[in-house]
N, C-alpha and C positions, 0 to 999 in steps of 0.2 A: 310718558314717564315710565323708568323702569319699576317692576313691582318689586315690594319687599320680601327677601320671603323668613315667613317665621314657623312657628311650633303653633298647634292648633289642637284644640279637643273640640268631637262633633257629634253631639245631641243624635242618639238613633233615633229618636223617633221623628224630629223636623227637620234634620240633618244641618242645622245653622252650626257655622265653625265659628269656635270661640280663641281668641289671641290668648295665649299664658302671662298671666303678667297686667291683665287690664281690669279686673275683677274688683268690685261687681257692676255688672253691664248694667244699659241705660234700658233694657227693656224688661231689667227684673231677678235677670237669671245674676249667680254667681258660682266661682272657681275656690272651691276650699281645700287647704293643705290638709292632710288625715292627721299629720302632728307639728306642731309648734316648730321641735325643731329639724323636722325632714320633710324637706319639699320637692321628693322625689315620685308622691303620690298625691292623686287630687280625686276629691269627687267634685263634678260638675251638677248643680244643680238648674238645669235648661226651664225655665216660665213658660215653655209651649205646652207643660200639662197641670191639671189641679189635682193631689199637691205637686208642688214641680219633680220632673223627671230628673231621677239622679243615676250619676256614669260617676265608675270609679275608674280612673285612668292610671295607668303607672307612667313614667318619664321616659322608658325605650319603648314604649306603646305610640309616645306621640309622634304624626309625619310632621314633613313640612310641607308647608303652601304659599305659595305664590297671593301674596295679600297687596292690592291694590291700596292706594295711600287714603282714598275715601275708608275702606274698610278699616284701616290701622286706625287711621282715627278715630272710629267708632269703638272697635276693638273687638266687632262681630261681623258677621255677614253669613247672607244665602249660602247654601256649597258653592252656584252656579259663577258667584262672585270672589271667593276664595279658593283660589284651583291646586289642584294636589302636587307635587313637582316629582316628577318620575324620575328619581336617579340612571345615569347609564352606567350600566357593570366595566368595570374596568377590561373588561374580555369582548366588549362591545368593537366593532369595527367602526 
C-alpha cells in the first residue's frame, strides 16, 4: 500500500514522530495548541521522560513524512517507521 504522507512533530530526545491532529496518544504523550484560538503553535509533550519532555513547535517548522497506515492508526511511530519525504527543487533535473 501506498504510504500517507502527513505533518509530524518529533520528540528530540527519543525521536518518536507524532501525526498533528491525533492528540493525546495512546502511550501517554500529547499535542497542545499554545492558545485556544490559533493552532498555528504547539507544544509537544513526549512520555519518553519524567516530567514529560516538552517541544514547542510552530506550523512552518513542521515536515512531512511518509506515514505508513499502521502508524496513522496509531497516530505515532519510531523515526525508523515514519520517513521524512525529501522534496525535489523544481531546478532539479
Amino acid at each position: 500500500m501506498t504510504p500517507r504522507v502527513r505533518h509530524c512533530v518529533e520528540c528530540p530526545k527519543c525521536l518518536t514522530r507524532y501525526l498533528v491532529g491525533f492528540s493525546p496518544y495512546r502511550n501517554g504523550s500529547y499535542l497542545m495548541p499554545l492558545s485556544l484560538d490559533l493552532s498555528e503553535e504547539w507544544t509537544l509533550y513526549c512520555s519518553c521522560g519524567r516530567p514529560p519532555i516538552s517541544t514547542r513547535r510552530n506550523w512552518n517548522e513542521l515536515k512531512l513524512y511518509a506515514v505508513s497506515n499502521q502508524a496513522h492508526d496509531r497516530g505515532y511511530r519510531a523515526h525508523e517507521e515514519i520517513v521524512l519525504v525529501r522534496k525535489k527543487s523544481q531546478f532539479s533535473g
